[in-house]
Backbone and ligand atoms as CSV (ligand in chain L), in Angstrom:
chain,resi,resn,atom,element,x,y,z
A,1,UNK,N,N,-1.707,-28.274,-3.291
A,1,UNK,CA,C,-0.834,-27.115,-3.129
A,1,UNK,C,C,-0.478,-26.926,-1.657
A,2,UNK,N,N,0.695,-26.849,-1.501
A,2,UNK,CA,C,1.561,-26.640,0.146
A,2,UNK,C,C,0.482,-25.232,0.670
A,3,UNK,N,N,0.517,-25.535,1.883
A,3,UNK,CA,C,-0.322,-24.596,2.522
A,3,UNK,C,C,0.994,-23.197,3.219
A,4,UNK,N,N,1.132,-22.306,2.570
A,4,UNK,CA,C,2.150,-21.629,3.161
A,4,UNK,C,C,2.092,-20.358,4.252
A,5,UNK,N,N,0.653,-20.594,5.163
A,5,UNK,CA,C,0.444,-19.488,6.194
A,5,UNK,C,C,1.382,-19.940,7.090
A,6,UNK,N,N,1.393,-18.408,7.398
A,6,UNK,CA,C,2.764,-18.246,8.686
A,6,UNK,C,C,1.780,-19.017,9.871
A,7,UNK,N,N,2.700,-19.089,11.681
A,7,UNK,CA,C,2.304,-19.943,12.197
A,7,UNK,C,C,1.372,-18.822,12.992
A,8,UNK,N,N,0.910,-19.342,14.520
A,8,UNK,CA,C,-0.057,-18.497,14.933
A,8,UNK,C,C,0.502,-16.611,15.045
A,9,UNK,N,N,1.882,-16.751,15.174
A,9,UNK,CA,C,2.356,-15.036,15.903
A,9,UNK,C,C,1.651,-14.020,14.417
A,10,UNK,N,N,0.937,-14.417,13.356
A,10,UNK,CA,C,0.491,-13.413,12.408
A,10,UNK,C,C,-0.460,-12.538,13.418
A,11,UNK,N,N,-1.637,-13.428,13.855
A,11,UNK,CA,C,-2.054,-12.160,14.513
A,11,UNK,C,C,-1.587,-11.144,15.554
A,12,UNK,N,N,-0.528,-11.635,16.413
A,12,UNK,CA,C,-0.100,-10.822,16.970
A,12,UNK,C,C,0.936,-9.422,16.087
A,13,UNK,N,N,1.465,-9.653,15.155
A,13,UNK,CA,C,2.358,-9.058,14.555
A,13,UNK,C,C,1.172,-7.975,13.793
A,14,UNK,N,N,-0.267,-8.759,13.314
A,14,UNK,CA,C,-1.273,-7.625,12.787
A,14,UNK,C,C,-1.683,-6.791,13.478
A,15,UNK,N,N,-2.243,-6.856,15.235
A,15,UNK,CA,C,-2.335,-6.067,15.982
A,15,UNK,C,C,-1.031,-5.181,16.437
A,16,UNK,N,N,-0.167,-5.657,16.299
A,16,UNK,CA,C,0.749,-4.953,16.833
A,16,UNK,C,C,1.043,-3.379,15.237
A,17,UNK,N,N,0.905,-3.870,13.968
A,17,UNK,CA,C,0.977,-3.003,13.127
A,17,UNK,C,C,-0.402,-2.209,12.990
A,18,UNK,N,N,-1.242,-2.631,13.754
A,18,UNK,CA,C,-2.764,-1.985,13.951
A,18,UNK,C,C,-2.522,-0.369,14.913
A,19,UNK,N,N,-2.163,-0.337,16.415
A,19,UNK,CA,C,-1.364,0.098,17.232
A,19,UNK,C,C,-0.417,0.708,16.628
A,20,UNK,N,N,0.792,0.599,16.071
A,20,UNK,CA,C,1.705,1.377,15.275
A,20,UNK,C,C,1.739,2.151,14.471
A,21,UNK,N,N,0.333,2.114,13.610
A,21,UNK,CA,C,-0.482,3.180,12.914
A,21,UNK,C,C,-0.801,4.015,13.321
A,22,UNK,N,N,-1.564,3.519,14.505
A,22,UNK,CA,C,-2.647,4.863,15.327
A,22,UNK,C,C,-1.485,5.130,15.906
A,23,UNK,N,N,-0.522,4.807,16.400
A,23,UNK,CA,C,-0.195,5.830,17.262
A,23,UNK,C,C,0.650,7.174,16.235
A,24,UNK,N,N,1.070,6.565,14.788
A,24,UNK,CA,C,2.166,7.462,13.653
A,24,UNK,C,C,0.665,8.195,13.583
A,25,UNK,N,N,-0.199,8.229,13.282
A,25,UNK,CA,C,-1.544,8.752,13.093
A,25,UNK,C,C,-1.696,9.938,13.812
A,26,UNK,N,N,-1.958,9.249,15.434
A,26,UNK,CA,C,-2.205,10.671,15.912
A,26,UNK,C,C,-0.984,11.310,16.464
A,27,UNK,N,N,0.406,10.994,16.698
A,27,UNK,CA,C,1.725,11.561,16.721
A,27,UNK,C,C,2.097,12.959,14.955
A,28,UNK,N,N,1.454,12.100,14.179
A,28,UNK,CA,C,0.994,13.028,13.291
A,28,UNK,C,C,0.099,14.073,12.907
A,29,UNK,N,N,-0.947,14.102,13.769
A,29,UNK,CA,C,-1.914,14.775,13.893
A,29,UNK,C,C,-1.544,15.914,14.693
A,30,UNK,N,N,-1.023,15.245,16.146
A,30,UNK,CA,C,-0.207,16.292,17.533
A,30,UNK,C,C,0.645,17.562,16.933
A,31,UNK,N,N,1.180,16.785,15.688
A,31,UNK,CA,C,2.423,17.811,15.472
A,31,UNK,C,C,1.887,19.007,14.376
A,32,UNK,N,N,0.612,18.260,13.598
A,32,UNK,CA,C,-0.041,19.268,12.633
A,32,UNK,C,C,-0.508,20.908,13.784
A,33,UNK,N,N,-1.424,19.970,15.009
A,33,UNK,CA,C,-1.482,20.776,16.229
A,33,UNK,C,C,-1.275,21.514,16.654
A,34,UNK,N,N,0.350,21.371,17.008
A,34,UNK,CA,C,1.508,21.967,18.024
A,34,UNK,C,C,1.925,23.392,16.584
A,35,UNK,N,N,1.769,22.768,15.332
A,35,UNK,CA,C,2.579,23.511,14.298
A,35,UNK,C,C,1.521,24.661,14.340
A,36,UNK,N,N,0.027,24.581,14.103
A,36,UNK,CA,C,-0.566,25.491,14.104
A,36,UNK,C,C,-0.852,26.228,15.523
A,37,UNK,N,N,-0.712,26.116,16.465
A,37,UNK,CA,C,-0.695,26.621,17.740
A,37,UNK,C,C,0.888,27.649,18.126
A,38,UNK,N,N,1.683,27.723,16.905
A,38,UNK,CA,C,3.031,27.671,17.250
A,38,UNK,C,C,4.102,27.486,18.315
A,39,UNK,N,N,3.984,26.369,18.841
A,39,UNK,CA,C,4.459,25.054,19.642
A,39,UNK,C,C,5.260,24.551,18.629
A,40,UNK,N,N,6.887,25.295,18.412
A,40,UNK,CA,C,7.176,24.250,17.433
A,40,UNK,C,C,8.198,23.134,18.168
A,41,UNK,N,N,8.587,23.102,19.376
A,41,UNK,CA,C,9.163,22.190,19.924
A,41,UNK,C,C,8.819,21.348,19.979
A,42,UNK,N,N,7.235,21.163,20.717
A,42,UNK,CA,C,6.263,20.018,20.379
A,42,UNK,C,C,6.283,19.202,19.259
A,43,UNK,N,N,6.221,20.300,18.153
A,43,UNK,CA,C,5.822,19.745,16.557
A,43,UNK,C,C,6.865,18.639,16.495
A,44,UNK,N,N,8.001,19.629,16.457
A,44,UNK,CA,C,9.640,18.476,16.142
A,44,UNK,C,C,9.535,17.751,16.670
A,45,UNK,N,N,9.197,17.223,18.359
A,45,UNK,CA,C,9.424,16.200,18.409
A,45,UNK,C,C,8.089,15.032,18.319
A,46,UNK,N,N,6.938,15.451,17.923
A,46,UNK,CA,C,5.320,14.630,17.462
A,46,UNK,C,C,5.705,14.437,16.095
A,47,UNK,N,N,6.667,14.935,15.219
A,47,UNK,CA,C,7.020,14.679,13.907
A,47,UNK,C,C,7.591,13.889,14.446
A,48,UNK,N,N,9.487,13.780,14.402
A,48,UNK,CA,C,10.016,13.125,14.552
A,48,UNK,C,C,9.684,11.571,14.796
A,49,UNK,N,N,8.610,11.903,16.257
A,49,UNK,CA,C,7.856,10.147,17.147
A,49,UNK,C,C,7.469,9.746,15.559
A,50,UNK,N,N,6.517,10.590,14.801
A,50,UNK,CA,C,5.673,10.026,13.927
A,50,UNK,C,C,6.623,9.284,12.444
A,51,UNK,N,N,7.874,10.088,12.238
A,51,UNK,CA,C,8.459,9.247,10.916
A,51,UNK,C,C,9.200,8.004,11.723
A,52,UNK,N,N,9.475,7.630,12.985
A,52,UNK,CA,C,10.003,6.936,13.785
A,52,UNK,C,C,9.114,5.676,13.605
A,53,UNK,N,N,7.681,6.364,14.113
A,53,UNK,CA,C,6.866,4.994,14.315
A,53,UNK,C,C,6.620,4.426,12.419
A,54,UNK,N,N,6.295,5.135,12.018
A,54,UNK,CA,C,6.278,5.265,10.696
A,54,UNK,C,C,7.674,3.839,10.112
A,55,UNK,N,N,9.026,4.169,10.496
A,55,UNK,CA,C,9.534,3.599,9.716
A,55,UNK,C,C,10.248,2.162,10.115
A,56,UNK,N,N,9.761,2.082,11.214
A,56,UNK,CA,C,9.503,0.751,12.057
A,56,UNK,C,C,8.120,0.131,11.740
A,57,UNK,N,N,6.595,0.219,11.497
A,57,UNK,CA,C,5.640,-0.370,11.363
A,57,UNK,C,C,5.862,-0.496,9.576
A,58,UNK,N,N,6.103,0.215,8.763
A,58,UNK,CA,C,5.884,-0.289,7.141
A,58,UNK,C,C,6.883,-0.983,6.838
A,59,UNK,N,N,7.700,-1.443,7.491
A,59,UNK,CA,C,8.025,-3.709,7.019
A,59,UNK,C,C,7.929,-4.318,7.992
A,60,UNK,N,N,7.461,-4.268,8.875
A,60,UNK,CA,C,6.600,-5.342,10.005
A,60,UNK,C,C,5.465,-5.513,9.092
A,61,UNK,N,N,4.347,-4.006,8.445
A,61,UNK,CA,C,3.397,-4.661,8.130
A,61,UNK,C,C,3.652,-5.430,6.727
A,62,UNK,N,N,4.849,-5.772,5.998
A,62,UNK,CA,C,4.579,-6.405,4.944
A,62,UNK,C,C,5.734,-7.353,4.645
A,63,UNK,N,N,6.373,-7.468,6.277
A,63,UNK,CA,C,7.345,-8.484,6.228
A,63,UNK,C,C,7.455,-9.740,6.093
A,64,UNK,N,N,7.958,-10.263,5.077
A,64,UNK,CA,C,7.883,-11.934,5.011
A,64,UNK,C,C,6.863,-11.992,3.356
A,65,UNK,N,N,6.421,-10.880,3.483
A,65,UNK,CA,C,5.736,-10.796,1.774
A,65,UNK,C,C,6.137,-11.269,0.782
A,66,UNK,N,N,5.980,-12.831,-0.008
A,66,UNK,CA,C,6.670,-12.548,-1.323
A,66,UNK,C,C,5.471,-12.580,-2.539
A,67,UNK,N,N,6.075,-12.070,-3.119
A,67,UNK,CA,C,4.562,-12.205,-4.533
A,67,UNK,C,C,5.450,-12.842,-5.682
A,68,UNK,N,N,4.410,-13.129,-6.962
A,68,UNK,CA,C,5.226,-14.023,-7.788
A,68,UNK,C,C,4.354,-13.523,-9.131
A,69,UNK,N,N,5.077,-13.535,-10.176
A,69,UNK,CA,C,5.252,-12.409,-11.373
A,69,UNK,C,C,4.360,-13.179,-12.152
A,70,UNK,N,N,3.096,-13.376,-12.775
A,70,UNK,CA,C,2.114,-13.398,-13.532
A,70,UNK,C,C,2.742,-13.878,-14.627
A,71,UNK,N,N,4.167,-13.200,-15.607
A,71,UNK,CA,C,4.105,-13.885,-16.335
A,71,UNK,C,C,5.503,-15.309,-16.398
A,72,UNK,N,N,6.412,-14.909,-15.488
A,72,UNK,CA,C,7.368,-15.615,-15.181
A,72,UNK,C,C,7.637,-16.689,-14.528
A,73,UNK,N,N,6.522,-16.607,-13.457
A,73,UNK,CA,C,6.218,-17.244,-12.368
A,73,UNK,C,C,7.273,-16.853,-11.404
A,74,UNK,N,N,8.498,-15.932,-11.434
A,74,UNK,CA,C,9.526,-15.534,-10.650
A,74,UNK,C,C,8.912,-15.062,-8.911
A,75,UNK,N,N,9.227,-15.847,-8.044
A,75,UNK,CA,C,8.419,-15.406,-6.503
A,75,UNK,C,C,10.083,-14.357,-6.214
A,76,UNK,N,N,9.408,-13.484,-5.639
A,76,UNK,CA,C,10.067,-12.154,-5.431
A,76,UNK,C,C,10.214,-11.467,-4.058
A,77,UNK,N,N,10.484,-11.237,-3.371
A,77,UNK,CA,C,10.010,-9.631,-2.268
A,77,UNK,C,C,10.578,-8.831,-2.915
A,78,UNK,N,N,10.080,-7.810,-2.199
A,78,UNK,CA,C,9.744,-6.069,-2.421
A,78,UNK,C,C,10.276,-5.416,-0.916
A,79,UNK,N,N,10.888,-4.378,-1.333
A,79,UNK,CA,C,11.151,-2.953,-0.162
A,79,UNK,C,C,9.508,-2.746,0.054
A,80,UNK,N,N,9.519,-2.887,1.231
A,80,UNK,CA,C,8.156,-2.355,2.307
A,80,UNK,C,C,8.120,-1.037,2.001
A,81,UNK,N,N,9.769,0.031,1.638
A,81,UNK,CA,C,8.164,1.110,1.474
A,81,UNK,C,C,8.473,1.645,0.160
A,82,UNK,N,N,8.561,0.734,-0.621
A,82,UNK,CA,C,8.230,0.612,-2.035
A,82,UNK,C,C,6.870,0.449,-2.410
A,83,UNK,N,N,6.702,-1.019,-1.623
A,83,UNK,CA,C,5.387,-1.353,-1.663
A,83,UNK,C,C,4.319,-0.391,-1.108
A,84,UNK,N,N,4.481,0.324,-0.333
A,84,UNK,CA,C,3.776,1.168,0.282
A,84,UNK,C,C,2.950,1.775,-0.649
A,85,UNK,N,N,3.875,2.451,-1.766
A,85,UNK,CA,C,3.047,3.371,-2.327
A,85,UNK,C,C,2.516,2.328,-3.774
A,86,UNK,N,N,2.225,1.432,-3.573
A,86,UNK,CA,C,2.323,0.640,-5.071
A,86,UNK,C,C,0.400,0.088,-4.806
A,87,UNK,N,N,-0.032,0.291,-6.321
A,87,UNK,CA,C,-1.572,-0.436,-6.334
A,87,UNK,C,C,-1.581,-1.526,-5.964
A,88,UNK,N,N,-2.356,-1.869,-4.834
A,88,UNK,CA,C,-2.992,-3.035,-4.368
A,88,UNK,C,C,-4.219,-3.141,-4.541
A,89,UNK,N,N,-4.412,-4.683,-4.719
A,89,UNK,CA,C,-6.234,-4.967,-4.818
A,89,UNK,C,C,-6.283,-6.526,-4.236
A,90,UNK,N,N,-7.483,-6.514,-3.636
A,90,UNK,CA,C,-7.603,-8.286,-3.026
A,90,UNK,C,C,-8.771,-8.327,-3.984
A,91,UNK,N,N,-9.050,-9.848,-3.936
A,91,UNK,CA,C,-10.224,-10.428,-4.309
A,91,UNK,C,C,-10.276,-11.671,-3.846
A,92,UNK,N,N,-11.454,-12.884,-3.732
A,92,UNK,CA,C,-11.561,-14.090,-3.508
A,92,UNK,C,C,-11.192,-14.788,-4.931
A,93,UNK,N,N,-11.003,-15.902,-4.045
A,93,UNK,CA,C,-10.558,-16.768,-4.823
A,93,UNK,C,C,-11.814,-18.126,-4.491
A,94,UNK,N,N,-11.695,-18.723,-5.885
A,94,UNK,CA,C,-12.948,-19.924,-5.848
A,94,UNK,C,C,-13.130,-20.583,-4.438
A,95,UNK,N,N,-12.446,-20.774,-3.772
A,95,UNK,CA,C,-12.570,-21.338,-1.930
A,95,UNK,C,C,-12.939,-20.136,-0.944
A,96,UNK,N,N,-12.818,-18.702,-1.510
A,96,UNK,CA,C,-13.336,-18.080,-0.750
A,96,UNK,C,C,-12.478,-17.605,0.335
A,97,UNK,N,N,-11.342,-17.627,-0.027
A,97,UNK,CA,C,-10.015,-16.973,0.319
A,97,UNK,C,C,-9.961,-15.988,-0.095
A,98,UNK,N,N,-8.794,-14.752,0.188
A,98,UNK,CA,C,-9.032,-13.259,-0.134
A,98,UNK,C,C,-7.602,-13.830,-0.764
A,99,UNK,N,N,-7.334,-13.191,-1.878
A,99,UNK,CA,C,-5.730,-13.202,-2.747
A,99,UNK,C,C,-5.567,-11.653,-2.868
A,100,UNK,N,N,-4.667,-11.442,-2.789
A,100,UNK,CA,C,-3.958,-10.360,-2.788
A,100,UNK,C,C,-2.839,-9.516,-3.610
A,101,UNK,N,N,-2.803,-8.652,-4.526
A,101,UNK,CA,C,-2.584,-8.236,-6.055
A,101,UNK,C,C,-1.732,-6.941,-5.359
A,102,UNK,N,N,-0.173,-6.953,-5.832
A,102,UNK,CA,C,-0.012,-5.343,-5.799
A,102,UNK,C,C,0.893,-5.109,-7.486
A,103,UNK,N,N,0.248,-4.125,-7.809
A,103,UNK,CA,C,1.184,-4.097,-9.196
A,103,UNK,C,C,2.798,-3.354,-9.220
A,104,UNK,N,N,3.622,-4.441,-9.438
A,104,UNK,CA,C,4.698,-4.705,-9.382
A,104,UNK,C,C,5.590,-4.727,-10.448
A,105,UNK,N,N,6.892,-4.726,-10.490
A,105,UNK,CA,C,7.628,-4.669,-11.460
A,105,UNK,C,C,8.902,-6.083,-11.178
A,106,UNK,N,N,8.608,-7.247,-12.342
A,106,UNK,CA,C,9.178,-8.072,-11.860
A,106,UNK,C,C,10.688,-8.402,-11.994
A,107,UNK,N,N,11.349,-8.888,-10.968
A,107,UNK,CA,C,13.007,-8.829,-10.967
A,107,UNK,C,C,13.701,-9.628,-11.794
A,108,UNK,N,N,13.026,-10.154,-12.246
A,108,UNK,CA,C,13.563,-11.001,-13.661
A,108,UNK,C,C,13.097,-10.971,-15.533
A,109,UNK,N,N,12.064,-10.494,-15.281
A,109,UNK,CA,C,11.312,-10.305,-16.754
A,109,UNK,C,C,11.037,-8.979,-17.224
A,110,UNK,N,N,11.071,-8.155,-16.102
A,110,UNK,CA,C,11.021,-6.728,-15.963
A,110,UNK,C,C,9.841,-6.341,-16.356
A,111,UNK,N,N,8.878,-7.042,-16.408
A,111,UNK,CA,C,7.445,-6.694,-16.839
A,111,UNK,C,C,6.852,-5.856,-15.528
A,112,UNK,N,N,5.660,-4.953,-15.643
A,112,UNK,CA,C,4.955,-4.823,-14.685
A,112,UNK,C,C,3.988,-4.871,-14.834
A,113,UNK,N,N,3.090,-5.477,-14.044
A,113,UNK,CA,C,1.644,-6.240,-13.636
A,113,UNK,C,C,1.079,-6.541,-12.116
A,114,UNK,N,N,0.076,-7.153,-11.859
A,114,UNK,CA,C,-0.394,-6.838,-10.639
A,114,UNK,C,C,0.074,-8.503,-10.215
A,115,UNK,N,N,0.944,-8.527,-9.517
A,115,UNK,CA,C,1.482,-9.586,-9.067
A,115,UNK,C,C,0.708,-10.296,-7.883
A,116,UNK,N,N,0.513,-11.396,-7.665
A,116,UNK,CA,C,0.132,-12.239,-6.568
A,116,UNK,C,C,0.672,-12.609,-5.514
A,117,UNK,N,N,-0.178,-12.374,-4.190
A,117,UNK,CA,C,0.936,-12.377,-2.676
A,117,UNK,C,C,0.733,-14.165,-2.919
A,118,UNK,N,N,1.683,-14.281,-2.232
A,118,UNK,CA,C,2.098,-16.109,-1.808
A,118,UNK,C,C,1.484,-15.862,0.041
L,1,ZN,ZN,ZN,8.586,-12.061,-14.437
């Protein structure tokens, strides 16, 4: 079976969506803050930073994703923040690899099931 990992820039692109979290995190937190302090200028703009960072890091973190439909075999992508809110589960696989499951709805068979990342 073709080996299909991306080349070395994955880890940089994981740290970099590591960082992009924390910062929607606590830009989100600032503005919970500012809102209860009534600072709402603050708030607006620690919100704002936060759906900003927010909607720049959720398809970096799942860009290049395709999964492939259990019963079709159809390989697919998905809207990042579709996927967002959708069940995921990993597990190993007999080599001791982590595989990766989000339940999905597939674009050709229209079934939904917990589809497999490629
Ligand atoms: Zn299918």
């Amino acid at each position: 079976m073709k080996d299909e990992k991306p080349p070395q820039n994955t880890d940089i692109k994981t740290i970099a969506v590591i960082v992009l979290a924390c910062l929607t995190g606590i830009s989100a937190a600032f503005s919970v803050v500012a809102a209860v302090n009534g600072f709402w200028v603050e708030f607006g703009v620690c919100l704002a930073l936060a759906v900003v960072l927010f909607t720049v890091t959720c398809p970096l973190a799942y860009e290049g994703d395709t999964y492939q439909c259990p019963h079709c075999g159809r390989k697919f992508r998905v809207n990042p923040y579709v996927l967002l809110f959708k069940r995921k589960s990993k597990c190993s696989d007999v080599n001791g690899e982590s595989v990766k499951y989000a339940n999905l709805t597939c674009p050709d068979c229209g079934k939904e099931d917990m589809c497999k990342r490629l």
